[in-house]
Backbone atoms as SQL, in Angstrom:
CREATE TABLE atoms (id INTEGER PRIMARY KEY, chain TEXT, resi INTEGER, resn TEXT, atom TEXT, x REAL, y REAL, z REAL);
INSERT INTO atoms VALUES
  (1, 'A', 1, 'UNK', 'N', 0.857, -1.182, 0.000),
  (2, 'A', 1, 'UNK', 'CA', 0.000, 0.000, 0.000),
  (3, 'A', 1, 'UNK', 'C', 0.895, 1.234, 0.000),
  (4, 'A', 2, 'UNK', 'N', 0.871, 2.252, -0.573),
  (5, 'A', 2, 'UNK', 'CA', 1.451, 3.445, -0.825),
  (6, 'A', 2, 'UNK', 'C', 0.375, 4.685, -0.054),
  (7, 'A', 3, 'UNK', 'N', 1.003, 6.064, -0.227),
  (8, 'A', 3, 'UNK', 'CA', 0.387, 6.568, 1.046),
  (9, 'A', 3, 'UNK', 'C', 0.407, 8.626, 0.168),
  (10, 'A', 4, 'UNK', 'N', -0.274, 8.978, 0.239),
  (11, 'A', 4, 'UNK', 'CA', 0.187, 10.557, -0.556),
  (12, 'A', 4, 'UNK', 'C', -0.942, 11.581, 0.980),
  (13, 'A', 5, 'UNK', 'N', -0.471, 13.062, 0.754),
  (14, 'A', 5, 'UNK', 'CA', -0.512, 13.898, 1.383),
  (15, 'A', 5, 'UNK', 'C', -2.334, 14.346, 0.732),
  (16, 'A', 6, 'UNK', 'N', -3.293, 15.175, 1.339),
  (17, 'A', 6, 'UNK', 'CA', -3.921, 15.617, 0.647),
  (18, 'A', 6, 'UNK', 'C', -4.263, 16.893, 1.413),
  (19, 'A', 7, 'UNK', 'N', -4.853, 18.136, -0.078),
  (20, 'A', 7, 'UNK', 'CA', -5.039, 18.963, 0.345),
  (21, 'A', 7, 'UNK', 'C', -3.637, 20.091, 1.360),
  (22, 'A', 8, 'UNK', 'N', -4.142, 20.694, 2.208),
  (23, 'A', 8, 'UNK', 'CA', -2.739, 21.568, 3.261),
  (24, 'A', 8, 'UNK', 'C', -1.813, 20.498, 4.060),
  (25, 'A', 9, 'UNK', 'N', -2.156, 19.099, 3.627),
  (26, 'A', 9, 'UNK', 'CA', -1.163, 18.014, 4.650),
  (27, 'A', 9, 'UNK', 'C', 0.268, 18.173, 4.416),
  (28, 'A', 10, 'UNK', 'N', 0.734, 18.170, 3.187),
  (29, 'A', 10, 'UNK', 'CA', 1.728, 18.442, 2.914),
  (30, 'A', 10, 'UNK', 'C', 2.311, 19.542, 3.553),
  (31, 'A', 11, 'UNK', 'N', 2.034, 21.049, 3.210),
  (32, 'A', 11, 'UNK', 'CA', 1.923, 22.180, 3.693),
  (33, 'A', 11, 'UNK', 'C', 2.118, 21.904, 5.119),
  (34, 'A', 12, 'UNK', 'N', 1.502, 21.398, 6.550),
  (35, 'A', 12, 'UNK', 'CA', 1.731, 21.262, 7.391),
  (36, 'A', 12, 'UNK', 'C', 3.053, 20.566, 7.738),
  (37, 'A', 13, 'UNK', 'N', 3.162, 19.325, 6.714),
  (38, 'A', 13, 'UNK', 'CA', 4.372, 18.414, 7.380),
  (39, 'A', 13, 'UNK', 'C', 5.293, 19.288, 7.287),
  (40, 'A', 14, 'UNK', 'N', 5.311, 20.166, 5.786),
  (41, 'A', 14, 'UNK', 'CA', 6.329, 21.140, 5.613),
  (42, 'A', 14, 'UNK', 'C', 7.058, 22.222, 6.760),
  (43, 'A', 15, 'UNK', 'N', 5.824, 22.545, 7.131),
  (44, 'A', 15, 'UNK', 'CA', 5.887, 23.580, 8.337),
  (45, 'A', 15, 'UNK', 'C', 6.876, 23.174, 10.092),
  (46, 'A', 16, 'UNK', 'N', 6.272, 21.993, 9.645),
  (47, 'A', 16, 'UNK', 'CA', 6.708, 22.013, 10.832),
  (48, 'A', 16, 'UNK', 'C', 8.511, 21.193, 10.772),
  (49, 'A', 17, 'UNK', 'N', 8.333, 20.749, 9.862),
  (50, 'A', 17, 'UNK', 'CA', 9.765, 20.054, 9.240),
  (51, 'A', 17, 'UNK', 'C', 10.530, 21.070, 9.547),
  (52, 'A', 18, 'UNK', 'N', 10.153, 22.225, 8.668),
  (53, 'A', 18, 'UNK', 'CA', 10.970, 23.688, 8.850),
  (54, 'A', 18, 'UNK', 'C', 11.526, 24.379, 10.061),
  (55, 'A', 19, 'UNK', 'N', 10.146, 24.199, 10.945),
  (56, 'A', 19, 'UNK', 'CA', 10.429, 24.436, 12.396),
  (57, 'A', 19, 'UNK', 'C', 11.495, 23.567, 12.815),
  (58, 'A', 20, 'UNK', 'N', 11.411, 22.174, 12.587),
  (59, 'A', 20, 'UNK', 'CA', 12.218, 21.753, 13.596),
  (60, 'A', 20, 'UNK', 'C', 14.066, 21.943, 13.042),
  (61, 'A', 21, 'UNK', 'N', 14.165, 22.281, 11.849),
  (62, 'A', 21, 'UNK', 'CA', 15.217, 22.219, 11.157),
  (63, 'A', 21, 'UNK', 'C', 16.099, 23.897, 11.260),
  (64, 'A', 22, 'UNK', 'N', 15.283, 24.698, 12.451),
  (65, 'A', 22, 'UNK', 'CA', 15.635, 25.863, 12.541),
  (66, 'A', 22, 'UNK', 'C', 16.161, 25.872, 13.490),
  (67, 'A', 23, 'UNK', 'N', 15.676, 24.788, 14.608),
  (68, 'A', 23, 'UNK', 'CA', 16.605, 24.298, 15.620),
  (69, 'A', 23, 'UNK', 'C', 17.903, 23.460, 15.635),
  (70, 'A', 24, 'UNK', 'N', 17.527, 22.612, 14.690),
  (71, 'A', 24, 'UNK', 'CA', 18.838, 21.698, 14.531),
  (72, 'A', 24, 'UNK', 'C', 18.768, 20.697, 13.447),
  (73, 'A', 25, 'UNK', 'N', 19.322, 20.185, 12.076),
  (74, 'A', 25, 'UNK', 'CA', 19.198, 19.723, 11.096),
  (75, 'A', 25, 'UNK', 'C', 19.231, 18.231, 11.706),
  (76, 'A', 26, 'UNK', 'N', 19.933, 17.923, 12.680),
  (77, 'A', 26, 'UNK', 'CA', 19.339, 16.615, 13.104),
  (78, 'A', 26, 'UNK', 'C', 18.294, 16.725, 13.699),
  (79, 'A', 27, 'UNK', 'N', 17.219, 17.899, 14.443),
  (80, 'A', 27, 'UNK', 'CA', 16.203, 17.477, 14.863),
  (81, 'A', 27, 'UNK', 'C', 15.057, 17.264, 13.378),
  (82, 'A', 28, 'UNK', 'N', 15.336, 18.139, 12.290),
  (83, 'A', 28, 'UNK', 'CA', 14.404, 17.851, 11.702),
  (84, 'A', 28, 'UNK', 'C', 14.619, 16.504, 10.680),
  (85, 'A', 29, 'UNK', 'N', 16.055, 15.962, 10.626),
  (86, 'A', 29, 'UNK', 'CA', 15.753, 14.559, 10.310),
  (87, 'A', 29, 'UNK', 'C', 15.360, 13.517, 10.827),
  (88, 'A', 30, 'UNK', 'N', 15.671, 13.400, 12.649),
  (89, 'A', 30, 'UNK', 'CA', 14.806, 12.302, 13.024),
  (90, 'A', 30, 'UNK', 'C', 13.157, 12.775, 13.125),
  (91, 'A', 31, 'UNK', 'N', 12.703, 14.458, 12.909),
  (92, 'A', 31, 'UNK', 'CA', 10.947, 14.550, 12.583),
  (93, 'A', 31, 'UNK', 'C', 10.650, 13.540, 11.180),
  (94, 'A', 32, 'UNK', 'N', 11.673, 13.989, 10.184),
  (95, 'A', 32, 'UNK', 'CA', 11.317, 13.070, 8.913),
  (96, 'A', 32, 'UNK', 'C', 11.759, 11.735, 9.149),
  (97, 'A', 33, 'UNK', 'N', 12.545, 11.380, 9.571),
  (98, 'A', 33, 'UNK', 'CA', 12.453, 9.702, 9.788),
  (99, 'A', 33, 'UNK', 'C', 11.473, 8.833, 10.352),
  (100, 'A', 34, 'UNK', 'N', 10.823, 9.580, 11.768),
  (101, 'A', 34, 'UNK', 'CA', 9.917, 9.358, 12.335),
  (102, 'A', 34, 'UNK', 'C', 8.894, 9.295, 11.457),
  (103, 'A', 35, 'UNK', 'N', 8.778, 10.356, 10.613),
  (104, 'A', 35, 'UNK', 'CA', 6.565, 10.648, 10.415),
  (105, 'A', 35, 'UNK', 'C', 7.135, 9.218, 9.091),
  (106, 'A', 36, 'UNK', 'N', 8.243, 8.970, 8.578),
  (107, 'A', 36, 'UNK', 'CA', 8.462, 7.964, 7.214),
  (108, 'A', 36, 'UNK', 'C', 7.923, 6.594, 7.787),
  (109, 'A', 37, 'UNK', 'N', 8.706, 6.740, 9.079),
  (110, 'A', 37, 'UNK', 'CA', 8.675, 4.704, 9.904),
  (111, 'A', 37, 'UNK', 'C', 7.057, 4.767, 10.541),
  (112, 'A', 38, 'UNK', 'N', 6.227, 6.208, 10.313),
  (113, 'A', 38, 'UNK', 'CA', 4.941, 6.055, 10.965),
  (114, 'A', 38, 'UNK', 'C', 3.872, 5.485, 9.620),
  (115, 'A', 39, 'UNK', 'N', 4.278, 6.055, 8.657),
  (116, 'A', 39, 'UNK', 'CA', 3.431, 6.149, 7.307),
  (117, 'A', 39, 'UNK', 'C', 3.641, 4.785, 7.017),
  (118, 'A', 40, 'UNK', 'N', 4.999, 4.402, 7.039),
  (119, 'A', 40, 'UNK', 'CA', 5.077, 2.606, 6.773),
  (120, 'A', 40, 'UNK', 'C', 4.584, 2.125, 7.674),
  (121, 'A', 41, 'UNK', 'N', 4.757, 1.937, 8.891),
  (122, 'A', 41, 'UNK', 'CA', 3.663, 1.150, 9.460),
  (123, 'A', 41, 'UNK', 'C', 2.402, 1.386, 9.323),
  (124, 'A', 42, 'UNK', 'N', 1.683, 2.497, 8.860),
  (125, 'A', 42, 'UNK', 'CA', 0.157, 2.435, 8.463),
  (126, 'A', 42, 'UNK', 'C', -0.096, 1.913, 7.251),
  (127, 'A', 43, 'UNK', 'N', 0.761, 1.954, 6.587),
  (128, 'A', 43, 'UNK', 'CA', 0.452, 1.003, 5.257),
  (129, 'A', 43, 'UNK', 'C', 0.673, 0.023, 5.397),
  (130, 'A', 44, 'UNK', 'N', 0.958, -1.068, 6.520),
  (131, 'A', 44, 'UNK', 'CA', 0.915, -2.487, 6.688),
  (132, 'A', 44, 'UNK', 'C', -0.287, -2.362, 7.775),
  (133, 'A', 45, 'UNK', 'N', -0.756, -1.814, 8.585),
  (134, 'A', 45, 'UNK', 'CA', -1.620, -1.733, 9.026),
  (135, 'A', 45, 'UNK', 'C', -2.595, -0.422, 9.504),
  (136, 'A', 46, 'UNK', 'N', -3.180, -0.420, 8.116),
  (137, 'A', 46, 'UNK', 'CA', -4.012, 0.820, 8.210),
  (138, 'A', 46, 'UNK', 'C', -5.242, 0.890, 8.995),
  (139, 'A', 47, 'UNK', 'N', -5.736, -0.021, 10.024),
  (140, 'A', 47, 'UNK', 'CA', -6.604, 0.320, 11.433),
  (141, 'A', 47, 'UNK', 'C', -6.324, 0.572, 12.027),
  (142, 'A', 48, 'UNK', 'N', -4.866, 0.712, 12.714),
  (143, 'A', 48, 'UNK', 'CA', -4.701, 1.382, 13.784),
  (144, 'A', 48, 'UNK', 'C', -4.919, 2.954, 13.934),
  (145, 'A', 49, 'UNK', 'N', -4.739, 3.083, 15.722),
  (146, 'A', 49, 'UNK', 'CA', -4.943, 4.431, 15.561),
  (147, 'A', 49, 'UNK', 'C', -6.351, 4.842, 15.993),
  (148, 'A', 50, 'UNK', 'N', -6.521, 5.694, 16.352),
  (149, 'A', 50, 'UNK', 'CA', -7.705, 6.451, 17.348),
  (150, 'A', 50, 'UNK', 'C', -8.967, 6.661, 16.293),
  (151, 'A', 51, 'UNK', 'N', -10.435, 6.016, 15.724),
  (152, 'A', 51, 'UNK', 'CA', -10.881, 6.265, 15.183),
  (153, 'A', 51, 'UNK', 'C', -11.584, 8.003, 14.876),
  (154, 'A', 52, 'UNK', 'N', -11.746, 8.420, 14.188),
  (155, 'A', 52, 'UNK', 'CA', -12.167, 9.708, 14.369),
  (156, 'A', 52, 'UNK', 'C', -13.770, 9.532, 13.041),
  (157, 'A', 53, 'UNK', 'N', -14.338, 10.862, 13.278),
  (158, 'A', 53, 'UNK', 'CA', -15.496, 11.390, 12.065),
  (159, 'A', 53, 'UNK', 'C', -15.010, 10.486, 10.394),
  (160, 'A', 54, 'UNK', 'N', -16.005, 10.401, 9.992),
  (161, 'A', 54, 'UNK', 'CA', -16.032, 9.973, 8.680),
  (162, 'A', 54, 'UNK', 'C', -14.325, 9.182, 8.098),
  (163, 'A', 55, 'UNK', 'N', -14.905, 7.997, 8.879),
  (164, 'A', 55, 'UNK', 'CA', -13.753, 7.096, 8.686),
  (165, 'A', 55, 'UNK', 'C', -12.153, 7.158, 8.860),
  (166, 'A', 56, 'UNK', 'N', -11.868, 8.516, 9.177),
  (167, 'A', 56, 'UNK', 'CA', -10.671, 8.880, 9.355),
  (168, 'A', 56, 'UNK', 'C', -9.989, 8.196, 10.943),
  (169, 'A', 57, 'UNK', 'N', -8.840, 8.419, 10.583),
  (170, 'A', 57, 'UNK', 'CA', -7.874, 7.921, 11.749),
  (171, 'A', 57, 'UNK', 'C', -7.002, 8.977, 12.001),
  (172, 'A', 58, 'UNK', 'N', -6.753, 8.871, 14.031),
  (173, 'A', 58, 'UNK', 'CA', -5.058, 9.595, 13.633),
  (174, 'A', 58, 'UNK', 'C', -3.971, 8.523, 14.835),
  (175, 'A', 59, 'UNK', 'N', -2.896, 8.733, 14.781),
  (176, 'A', 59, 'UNK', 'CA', -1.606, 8.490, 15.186),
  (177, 'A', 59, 'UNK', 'C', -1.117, 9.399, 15.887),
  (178, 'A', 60, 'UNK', 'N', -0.141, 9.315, 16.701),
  (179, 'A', 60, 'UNK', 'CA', 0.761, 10.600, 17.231),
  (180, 'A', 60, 'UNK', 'C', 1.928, 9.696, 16.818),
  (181, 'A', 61, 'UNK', 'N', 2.804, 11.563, 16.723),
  (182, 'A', 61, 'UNK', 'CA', 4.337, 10.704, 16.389),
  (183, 'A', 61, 'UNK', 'C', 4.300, 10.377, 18.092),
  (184, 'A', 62, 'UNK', 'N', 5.710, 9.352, 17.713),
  (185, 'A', 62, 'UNK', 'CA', 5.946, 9.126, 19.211),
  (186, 'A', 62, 'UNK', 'C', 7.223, 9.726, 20.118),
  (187, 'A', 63, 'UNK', 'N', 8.116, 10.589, 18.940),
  (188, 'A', 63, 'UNK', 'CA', 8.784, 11.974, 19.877),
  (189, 'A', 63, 'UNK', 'C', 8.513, 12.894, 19.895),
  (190, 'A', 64, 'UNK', 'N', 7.071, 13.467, 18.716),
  (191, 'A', 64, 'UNK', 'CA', 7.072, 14.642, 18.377),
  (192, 'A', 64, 'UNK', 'C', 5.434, 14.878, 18.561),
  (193, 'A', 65, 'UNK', 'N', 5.351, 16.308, 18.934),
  (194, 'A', 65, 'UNK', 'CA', 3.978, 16.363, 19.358),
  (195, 'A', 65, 'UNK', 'C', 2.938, 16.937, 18.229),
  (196, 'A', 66, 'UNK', 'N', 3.051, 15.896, 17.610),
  (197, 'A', 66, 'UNK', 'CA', 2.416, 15.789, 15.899),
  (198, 'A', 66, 'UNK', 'C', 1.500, 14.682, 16.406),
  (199, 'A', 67, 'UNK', 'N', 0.230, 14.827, 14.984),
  (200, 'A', 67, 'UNK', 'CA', -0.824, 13.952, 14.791),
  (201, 'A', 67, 'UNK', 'C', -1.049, 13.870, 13.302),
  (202, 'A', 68, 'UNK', 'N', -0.632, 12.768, 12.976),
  (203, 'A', 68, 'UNK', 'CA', -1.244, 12.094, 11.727),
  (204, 'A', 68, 'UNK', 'C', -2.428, 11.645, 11.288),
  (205, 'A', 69, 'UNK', 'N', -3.149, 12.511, 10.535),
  (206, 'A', 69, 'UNK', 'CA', -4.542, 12.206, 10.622),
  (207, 'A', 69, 'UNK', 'C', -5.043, 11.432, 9.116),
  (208, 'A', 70, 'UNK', 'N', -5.494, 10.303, 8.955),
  (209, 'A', 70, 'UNK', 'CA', -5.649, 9.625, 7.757),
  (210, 'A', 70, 'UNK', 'C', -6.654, 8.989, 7.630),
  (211, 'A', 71, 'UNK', 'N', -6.687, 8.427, 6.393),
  (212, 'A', 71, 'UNK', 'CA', -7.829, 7.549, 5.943),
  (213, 'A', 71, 'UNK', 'C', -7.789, 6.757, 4.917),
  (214, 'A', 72, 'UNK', 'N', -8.180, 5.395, 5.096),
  (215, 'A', 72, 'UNK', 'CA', -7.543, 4.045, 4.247),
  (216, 'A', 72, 'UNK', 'C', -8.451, 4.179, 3.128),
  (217, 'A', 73, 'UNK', 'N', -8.307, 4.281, 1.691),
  (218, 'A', 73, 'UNK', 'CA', -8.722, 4.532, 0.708),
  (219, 'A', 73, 'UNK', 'C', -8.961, 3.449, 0.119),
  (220, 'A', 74, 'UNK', 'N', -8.491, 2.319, 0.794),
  (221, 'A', 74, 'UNK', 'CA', -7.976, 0.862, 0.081),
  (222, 'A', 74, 'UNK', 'C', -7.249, 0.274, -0.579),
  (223, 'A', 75, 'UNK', 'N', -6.835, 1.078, -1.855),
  (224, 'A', 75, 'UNK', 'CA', -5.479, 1.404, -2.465),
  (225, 'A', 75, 'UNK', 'C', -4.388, 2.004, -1.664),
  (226, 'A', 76, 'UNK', 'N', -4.656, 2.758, -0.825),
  (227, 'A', 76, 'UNK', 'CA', -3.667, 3.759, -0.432),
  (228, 'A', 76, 'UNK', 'C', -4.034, 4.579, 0.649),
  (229, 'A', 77, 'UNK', 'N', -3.192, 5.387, 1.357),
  (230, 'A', 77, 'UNK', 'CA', -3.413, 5.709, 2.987),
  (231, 'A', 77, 'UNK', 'C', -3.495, 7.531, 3.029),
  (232, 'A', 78, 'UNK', 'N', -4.463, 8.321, 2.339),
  (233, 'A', 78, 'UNK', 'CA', -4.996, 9.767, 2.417),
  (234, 'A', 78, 'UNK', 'C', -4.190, 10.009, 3.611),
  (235, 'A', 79, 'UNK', 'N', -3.143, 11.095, 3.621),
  (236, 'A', 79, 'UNK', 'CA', -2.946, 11.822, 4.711),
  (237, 'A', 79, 'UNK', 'C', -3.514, 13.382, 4.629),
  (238, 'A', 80, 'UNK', 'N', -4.630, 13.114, 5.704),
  (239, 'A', 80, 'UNK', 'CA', -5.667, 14.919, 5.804),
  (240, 'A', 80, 'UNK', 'C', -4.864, 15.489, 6.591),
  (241, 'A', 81, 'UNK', 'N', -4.066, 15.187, 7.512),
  (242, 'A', 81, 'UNK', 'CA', -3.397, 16.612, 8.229),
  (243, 'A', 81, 'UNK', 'C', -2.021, 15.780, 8.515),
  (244, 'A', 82, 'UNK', 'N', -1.255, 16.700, 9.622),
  (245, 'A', 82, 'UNK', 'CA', -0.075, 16.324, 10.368),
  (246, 'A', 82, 'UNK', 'C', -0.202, 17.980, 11.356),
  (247, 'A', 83, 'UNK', 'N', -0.369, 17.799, 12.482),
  (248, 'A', 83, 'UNK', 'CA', -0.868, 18.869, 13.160),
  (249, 'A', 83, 'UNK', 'C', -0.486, 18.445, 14.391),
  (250, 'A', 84, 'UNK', 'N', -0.016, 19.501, 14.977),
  (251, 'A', 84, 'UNK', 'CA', 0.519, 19.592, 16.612),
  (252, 'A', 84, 'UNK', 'C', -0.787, 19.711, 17.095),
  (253, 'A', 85, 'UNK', 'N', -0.808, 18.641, 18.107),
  (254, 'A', 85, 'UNK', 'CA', -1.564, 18.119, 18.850),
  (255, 'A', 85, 'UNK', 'C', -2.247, 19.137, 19.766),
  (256, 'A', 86, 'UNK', 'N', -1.620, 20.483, 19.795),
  (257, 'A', 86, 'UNK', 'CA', -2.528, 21.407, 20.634),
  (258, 'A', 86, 'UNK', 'C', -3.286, 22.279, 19.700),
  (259, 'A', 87, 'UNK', 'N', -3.126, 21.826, 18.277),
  (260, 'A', 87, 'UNK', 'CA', -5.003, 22.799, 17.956),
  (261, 'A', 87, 'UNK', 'C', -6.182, 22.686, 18.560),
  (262, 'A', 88, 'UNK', 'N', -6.997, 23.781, 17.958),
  (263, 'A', 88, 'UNK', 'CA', -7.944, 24.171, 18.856),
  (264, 'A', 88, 'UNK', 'C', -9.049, 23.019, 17.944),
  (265, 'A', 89, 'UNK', 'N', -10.215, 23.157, 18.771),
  (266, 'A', 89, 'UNK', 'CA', -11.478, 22.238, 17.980),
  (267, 'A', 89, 'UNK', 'C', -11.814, 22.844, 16.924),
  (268, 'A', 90, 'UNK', 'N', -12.003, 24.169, 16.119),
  (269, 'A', 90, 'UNK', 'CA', -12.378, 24.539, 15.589),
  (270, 'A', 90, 'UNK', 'C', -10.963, 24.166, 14.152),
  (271, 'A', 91, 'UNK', 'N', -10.378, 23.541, 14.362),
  (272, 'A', 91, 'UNK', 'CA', -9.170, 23.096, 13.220),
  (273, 'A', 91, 'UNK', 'C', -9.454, 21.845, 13.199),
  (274, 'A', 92, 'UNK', 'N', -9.848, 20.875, 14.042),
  (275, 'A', 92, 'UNK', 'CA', -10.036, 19.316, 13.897),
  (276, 'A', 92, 'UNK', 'C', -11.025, 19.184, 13.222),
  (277, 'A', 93, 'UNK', 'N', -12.141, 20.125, 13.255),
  (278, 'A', 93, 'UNK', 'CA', -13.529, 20.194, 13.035),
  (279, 'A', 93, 'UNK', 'C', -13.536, 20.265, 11.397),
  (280, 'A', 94, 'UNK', 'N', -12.209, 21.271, 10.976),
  (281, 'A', 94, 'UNK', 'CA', -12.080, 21.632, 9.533),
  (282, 'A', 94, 'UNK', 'C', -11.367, 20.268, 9.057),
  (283, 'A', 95, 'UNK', 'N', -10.261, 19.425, 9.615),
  (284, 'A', 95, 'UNK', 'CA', -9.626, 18.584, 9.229),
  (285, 'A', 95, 'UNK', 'C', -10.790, 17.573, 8.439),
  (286, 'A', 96, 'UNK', 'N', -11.763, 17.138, 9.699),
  (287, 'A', 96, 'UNK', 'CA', -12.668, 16.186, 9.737),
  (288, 'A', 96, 'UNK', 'C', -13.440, 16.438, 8.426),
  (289, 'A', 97, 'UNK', 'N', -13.540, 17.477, 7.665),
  (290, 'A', 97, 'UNK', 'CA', -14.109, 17.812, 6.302),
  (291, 'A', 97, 'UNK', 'C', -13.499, 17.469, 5.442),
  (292, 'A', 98, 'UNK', 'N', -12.302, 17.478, 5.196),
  (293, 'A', 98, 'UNK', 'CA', -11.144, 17.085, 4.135),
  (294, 'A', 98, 'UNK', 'C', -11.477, 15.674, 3.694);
């Protein structure tokens, strides 16, 4: 199973990639190594993970205070966000539309 960004997901991973790479180029490669070894394991098992609205799922990284928010397409694993875990409801609420 293969896995693509949709919509501002990209845009987010970007963001925050950036962030962490302003601190230290190794912090933002183990952010990208991490969200890579998270996306592969959802494509061998795309149920895991906290069910959410209209079939979607999310994940947390597990050093970084990110949330992977997705949805198994069957072919392939929709990523709707990547979002630090302290947005407000009124951003989950928009995710949950995507």
């Amino acid at each position: 199973m293969s896995w693509r960004f949709i919509e501002g997901a990209l845009r987010e991973y970007l963001s925050a990639l950036a962030y962490y790479d302003e601190i230290s180029l190794k912090l933002a490669d183990r952010f990208a190594s991490e969200f890579r070894a998270s996306m592969a394991y959802l494509c061998v098992h795309p149920t895991v993970g906290l069910l959410g609205p209209r079939s979607t799922r999310r994940r947390r990284l597990r050093s970084f205070p990110y949330i992977i928010v997705f949805r198994d397409s069957g072919d392939q694993i929709d990523v709707l966000a990547v979002a630090h875990e302290r947005r407000g409801d009124d951003y989950w609420e928009f995710v949950f539309e995507r």
